[in-house]
TORPA-4810 file (N, C-alpha, C, O; in nm, 3 decimals):
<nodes>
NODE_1_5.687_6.155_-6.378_5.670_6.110_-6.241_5.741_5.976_-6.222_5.783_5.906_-6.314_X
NODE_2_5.748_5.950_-6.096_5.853_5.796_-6.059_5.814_5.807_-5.894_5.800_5.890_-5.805_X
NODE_3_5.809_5.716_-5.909_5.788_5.639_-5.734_5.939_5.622_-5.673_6.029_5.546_-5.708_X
NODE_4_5.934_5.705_-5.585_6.032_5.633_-5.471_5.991_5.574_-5.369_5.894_5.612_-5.304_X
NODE_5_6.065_5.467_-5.343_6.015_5.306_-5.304_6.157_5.331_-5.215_6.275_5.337_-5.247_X
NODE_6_6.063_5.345_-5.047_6.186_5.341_-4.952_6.143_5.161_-4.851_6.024_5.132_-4.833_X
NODE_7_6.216_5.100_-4.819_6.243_4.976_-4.805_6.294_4.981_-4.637_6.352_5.087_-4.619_X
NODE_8_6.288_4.899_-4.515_6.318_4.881_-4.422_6.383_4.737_-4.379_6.290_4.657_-4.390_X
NODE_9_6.472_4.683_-4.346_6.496_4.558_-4.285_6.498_4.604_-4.125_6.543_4.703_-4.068_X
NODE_10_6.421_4.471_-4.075_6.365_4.461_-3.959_6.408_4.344_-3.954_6.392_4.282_-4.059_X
NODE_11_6.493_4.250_-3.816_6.490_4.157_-3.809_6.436_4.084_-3.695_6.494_4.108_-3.590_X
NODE_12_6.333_3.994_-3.689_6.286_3.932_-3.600_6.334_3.800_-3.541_6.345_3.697_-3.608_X
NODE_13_6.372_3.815_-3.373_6.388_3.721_-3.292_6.304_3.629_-3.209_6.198_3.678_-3.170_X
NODE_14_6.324_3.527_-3.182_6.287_3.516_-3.070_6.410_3.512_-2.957_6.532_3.507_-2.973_X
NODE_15_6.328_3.514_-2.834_6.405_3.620_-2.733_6.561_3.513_-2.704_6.674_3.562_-2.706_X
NODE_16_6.533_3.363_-2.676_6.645_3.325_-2.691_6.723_3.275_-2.807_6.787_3.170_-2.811_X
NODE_17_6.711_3.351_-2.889_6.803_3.391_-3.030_6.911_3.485_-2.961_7.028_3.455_-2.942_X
NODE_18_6.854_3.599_-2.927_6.971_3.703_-2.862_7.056_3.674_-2.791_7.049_3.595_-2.697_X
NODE_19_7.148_3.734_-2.828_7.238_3.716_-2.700_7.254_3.743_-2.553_7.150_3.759_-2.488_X
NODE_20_7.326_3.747_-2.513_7.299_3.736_-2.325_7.324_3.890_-2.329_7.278_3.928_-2.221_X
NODE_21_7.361_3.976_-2.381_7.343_4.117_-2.332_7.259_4.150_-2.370_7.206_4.226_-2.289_X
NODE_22_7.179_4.134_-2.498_7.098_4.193_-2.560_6.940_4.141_-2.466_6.847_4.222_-2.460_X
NODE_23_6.929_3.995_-2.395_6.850_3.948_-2.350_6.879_4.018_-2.200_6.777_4.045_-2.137_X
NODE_24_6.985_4.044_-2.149_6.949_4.135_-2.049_6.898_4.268_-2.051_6.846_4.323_-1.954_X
NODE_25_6.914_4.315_-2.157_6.940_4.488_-2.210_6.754_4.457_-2.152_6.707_4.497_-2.046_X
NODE_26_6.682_4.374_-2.261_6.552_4.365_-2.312_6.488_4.311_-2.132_6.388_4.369_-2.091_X
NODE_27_6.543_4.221_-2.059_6.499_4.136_-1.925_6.484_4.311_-1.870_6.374_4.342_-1.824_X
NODE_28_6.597_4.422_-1.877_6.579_4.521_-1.795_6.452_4.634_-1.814_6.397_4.705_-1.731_X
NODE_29_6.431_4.617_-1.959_6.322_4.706_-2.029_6.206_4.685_-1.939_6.141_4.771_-1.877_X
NODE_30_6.187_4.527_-1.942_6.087_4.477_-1.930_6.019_4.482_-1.734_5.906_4.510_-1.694_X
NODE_31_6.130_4.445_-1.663_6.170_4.484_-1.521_6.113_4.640_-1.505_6.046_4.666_-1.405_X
NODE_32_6.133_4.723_-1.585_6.122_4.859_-1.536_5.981_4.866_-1.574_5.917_4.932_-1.492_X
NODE_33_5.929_4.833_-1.645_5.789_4.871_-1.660_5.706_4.899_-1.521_5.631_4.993_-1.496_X
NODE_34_5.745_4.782_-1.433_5.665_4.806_-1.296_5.698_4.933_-1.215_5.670_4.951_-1.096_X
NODE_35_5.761_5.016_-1.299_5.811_5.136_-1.244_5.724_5.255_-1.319_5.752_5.373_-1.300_X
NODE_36_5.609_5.209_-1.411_5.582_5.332_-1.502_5.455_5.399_-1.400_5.418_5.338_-1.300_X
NODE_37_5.408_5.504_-1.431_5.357_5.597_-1.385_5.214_5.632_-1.505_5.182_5.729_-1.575_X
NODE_38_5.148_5.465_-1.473_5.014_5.500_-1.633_4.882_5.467_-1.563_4.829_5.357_-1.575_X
NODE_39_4.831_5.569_-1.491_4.680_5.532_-1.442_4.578_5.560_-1.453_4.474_5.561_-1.387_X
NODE_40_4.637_5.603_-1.613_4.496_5.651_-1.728_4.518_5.544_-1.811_4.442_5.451_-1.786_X
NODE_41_4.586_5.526_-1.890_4.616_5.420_-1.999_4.618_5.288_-1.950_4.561_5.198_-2.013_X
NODE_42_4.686_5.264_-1.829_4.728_5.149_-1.775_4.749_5.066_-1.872_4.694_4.961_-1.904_X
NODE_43_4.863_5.145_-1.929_4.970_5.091_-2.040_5.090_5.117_-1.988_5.112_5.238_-1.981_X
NODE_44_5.216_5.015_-1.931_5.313_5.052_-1.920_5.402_5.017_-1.988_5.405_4.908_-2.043_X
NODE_45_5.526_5.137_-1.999_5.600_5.140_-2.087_5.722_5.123_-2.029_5.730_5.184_-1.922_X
NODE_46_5.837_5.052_-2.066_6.008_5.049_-1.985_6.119_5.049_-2.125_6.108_4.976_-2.224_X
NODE_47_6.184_5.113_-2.109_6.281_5.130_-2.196_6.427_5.122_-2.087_6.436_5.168_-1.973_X
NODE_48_6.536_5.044_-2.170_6.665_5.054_-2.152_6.770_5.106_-2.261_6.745_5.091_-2.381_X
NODE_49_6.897_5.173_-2.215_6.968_5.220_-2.344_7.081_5.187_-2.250_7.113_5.218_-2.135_X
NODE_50_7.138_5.094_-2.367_7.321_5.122_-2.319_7.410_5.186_-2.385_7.432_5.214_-2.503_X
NODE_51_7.453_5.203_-2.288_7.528_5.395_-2.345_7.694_5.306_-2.399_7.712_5.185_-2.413_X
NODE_52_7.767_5.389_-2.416_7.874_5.346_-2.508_8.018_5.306_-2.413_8.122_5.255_-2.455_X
NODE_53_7.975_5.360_-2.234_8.068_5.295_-2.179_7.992_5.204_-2.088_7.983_5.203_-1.965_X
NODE_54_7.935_5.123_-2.182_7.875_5.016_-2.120_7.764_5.005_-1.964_7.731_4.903_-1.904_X
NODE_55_7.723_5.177_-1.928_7.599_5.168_-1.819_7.484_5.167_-1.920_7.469_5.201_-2.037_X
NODE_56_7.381_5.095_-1.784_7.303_5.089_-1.864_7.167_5.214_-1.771_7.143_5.208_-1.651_X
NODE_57_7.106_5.305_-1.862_7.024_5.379_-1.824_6.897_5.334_-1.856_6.873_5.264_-1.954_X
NODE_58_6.754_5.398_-1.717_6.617_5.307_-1.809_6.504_5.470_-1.808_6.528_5.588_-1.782_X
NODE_59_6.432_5.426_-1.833_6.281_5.510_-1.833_6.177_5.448_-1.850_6.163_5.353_-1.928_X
NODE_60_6.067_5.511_-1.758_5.925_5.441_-1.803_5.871_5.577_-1.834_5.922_5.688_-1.822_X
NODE_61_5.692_5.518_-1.898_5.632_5.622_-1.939_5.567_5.690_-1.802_5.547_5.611_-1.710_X
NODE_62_5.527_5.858_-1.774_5.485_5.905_-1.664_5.347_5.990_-1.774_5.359_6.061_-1.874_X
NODE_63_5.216_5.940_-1.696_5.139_6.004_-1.727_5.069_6.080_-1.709_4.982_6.010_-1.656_X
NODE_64_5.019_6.201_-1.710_4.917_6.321_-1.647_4.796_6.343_-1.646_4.728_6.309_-1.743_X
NODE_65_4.740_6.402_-1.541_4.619_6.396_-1.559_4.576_6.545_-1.701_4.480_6.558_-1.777_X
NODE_66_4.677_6.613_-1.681_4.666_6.739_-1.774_4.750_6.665_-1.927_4.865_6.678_-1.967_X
NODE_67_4.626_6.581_-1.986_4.725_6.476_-2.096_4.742_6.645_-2.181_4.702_6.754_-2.140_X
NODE_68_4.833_6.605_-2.338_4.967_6.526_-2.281_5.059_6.564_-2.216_5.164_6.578_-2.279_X
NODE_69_5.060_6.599_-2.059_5.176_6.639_-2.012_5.265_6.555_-1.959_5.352_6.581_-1.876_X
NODE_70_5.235_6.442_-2.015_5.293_6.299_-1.980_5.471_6.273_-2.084_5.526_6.343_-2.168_X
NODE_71_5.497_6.175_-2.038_5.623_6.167_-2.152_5.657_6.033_-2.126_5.685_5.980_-2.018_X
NODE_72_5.649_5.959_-2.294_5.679_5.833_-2.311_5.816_5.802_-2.246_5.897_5.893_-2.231_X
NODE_73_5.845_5.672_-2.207_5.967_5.550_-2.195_6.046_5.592_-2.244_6.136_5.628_-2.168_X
NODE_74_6.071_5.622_-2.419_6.211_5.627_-2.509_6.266_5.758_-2.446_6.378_5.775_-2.399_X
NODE_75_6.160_5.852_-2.455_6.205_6.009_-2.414_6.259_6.037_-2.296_6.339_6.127_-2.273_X
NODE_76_6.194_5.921_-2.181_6.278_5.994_-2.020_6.395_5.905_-2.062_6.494_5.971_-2.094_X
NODE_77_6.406_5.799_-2.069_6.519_5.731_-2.062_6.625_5.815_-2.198_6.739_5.821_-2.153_X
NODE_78_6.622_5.858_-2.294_6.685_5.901_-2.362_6.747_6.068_-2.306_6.869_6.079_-2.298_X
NODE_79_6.665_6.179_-2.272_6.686_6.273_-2.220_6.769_6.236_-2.061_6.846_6.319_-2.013_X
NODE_80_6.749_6.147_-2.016_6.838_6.121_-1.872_6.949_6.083_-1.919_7.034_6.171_-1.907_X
NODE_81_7.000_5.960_-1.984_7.113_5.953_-2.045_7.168_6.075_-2.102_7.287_6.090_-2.075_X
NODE_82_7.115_6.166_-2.174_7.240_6.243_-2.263_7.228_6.398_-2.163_7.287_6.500_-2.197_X
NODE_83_7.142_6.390_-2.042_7.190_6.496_-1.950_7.252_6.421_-1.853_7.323_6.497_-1.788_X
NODE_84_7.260_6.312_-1.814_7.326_6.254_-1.736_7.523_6.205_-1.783_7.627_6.214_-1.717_X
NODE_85_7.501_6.169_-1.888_7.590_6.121_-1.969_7.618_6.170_-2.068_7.607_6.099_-2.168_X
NODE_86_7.669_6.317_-2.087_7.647_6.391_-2.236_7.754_6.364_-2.370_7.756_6.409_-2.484_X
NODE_87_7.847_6.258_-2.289_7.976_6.203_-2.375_7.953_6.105_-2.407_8.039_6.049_-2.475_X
NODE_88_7.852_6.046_-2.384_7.827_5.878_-2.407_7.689_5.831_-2.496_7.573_5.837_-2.455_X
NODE_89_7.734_5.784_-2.627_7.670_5.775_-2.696_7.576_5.688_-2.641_7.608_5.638_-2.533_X
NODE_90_7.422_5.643_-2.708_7.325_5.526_-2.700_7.331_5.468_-2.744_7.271_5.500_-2.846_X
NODE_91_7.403_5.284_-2.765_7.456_5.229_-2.860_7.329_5.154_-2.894_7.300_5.143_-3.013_X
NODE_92_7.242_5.095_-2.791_7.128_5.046_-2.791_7.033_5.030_-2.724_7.052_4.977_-2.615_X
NODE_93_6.870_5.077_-2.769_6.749_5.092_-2.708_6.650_4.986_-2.710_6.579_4.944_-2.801_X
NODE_94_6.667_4.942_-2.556_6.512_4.777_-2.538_6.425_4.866_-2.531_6.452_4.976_-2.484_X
NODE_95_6.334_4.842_-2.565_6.153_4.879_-2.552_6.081_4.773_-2.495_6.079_4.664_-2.552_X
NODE_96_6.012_4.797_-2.369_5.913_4.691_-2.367_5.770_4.741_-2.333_5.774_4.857_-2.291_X
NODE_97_5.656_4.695_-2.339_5.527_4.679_-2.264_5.435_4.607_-2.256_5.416_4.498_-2.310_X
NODE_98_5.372_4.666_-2.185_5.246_4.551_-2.095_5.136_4.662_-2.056_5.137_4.782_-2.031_X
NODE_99_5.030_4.544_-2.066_4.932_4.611_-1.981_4.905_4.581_-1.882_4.987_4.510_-1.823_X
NODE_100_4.757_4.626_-1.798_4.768_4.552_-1.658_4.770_4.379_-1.670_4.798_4.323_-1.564_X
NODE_101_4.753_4.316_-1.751_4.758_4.156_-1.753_4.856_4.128_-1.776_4.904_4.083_-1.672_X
NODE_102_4.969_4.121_-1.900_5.058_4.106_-1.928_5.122_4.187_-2.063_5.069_4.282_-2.121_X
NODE_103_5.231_4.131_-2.091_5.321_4.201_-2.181_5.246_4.175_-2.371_5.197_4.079_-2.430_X
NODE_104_5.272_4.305_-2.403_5.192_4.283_-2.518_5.225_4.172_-2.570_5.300_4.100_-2.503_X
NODE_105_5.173_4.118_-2.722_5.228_3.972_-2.776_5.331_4.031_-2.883_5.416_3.952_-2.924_X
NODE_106_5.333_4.169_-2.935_5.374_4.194_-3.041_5.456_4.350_-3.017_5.411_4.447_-2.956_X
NODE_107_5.577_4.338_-3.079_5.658_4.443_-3.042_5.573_4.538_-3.098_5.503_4.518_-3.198_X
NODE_108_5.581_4.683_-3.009_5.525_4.817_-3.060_5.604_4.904_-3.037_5.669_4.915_-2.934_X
NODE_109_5.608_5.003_-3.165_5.734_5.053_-3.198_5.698_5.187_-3.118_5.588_5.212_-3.069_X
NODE_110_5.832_5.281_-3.114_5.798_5.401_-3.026_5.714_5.503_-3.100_5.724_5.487_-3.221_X
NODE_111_5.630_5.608_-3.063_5.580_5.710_-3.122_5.637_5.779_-3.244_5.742_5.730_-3.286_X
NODE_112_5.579_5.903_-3.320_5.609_5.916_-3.362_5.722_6.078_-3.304_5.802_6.138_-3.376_X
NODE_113_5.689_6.107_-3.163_5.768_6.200_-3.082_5.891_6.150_-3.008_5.973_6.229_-2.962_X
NODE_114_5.902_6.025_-2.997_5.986_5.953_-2.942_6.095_5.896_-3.065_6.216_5.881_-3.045_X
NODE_115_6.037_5.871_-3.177_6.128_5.903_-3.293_6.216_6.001_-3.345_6.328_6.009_-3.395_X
NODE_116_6.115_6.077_-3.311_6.210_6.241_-3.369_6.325_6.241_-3.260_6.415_6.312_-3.308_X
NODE_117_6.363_6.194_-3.135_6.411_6.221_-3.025_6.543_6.128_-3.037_6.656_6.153_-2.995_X
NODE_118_6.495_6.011_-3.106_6.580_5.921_-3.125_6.662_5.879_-3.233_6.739_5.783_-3.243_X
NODE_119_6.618_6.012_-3.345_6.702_6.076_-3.461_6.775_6.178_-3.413_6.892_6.196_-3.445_X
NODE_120_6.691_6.274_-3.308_6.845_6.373_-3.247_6.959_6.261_-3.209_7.067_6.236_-3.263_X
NODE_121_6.902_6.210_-3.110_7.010_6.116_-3.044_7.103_6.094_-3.107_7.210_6.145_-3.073_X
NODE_122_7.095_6.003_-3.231_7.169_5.965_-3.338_7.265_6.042_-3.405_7.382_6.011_-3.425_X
NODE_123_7.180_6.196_-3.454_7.256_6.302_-3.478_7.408_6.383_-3.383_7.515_6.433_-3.417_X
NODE_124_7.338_6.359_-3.257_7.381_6.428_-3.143_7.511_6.362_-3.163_7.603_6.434_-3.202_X
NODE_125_7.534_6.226_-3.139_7.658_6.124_-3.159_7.717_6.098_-3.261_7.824_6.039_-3.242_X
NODE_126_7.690_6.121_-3.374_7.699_6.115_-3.488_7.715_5.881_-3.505_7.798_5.814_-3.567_X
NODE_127_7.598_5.837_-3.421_7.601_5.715_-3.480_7.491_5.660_-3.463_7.396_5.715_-3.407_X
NODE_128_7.490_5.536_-3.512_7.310_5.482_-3.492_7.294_5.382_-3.382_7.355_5.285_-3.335_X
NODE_129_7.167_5.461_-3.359_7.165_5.335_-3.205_7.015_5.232_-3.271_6.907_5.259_-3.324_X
NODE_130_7.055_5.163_-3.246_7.010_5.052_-3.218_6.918_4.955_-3.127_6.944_4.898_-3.021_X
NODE_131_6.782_4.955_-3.218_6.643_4.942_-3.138_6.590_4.793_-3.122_6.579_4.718_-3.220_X
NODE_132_6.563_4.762_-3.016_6.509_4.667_-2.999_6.387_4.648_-2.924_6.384_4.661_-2.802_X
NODE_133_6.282_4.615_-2.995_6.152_4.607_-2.944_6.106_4.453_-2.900_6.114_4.348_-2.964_X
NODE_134_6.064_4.475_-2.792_6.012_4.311_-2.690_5.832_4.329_-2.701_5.757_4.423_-2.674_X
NODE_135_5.807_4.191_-2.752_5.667_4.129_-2.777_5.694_3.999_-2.729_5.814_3.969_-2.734_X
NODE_136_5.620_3.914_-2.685_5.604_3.792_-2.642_5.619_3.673_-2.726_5.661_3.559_-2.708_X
NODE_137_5.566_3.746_-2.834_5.540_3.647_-2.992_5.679_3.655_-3.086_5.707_3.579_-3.179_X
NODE_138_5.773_3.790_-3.027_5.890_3.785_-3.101_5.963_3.886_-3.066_5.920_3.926_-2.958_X
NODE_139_6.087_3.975_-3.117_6.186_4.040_-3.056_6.202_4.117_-3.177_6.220_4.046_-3.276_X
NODE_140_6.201_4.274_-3.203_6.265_4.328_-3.357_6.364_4.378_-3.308_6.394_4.408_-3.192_X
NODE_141_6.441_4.391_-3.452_6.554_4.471_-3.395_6.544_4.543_-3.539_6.529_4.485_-3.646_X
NODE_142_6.558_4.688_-3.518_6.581_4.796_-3.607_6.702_4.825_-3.554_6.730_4.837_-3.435_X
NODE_143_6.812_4.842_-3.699_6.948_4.877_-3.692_6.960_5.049_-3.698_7.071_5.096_-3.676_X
NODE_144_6.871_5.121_-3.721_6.830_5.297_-3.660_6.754_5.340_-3.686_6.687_5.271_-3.763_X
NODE_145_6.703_5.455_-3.658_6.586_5.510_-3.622_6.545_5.532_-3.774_6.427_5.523_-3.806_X
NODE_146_6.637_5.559_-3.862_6.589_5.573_-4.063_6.513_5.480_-4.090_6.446_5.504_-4.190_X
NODE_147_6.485_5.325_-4.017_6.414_5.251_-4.081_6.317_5.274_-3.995_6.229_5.196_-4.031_X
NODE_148_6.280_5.329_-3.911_6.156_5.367_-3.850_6.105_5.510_-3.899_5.987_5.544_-3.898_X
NODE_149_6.190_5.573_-3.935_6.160_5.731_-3.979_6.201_5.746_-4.088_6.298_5.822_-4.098_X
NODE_150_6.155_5.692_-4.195_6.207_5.734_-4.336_6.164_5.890_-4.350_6.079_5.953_-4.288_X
NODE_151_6.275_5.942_-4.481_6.229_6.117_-4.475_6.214_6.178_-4.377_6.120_6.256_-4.358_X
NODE_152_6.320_6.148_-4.283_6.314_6.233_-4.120_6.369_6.389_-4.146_6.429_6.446_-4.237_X
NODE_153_6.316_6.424_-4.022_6.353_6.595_-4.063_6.447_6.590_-3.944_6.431_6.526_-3.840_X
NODE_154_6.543_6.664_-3.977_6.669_6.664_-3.901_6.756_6.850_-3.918_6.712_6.939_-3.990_X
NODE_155_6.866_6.859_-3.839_6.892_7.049_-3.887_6.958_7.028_-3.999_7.018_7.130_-4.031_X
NODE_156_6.974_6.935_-4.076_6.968_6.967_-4.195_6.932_7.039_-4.286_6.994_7.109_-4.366_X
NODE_157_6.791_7.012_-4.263_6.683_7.081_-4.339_6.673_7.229_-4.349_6.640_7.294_-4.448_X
NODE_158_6.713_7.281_-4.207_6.742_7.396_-4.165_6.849_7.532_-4.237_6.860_7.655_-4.238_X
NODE_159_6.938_7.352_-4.317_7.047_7.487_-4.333_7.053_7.542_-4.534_6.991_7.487_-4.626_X
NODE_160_7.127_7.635_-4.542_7.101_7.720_-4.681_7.168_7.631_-4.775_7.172_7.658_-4.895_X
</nodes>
């Protein structure tokens, strides 16, 4: 027997560390939240992705009363981009939220369905996009979805 020992770098900001696109990418995440659709959770969620010719697409989370027929932030905003934009990769994803008072203190990373979505993505383009999660207390940035999804299942797996 032997341990495999899988490892992540995560790097943490604060927000004016980033740069001016990356602090807008994240200003837009955060903007859209007042757009989410959460009046069960009254948790809202805003995501931005900039696509590879530089628009930028968003999503919030929409929630149901028939749970879960709801669908997180990463997922509308990711599924609108690549039906909207099916040539244009996601070079990079802001995450933000809040509740009804304010914005969490601590970045929270996407689901674990919003992951799988954001390994197609990756696949789909054949490149890694690039996550950035907004907390009050600090800014992460995951360089792709592998350090959030170690041992991801992908059609790989699928084939002989």
């Amino acid at each position: 027997m032997k341990d495999l020992i899988i490892t992540a770098v995560i790097k943490v900001y604060q927000y004016d560390e980033l740069n001016e696109a990356d602090q807008a990418l994240v200003k837009t995440a955060k903007d859209v939240t007042a757009r989410s659709y959460s009046p069960y959770s009254h948790f809202s969620v805003g995501a931005a992705a900039l696509l590879g010719n530089g628009i930028v697409v968003t999503g919030t989370n929409q929630e149901n009363a028939a749970y879960p027929s709801g669908l997180c932030a990463e997922r509308t905003t990711l599924f609108y981009a690549n039906s909207q934009y099916p040539d244009q990769p996601v070079v990079t994803l802001a995450i933000a939220a809040r509740t009804e008072k304010d914005f969490i203190d601590r970045p929270i990373p996407p689901c674990g369905a919003c992951r799988q979505v954001i390994l197609e993505t990756e696949k789909r383009y054949g490149q890694p996009i690039r996550i950035l999660l907004y907390g009050k207390e600090c800014i992460y940035e995951i360089k792709n979805i592998g350090d959030l999804l170690p041992l991801s299942f992908d059609a790989s797996a699928m084939e002989e």
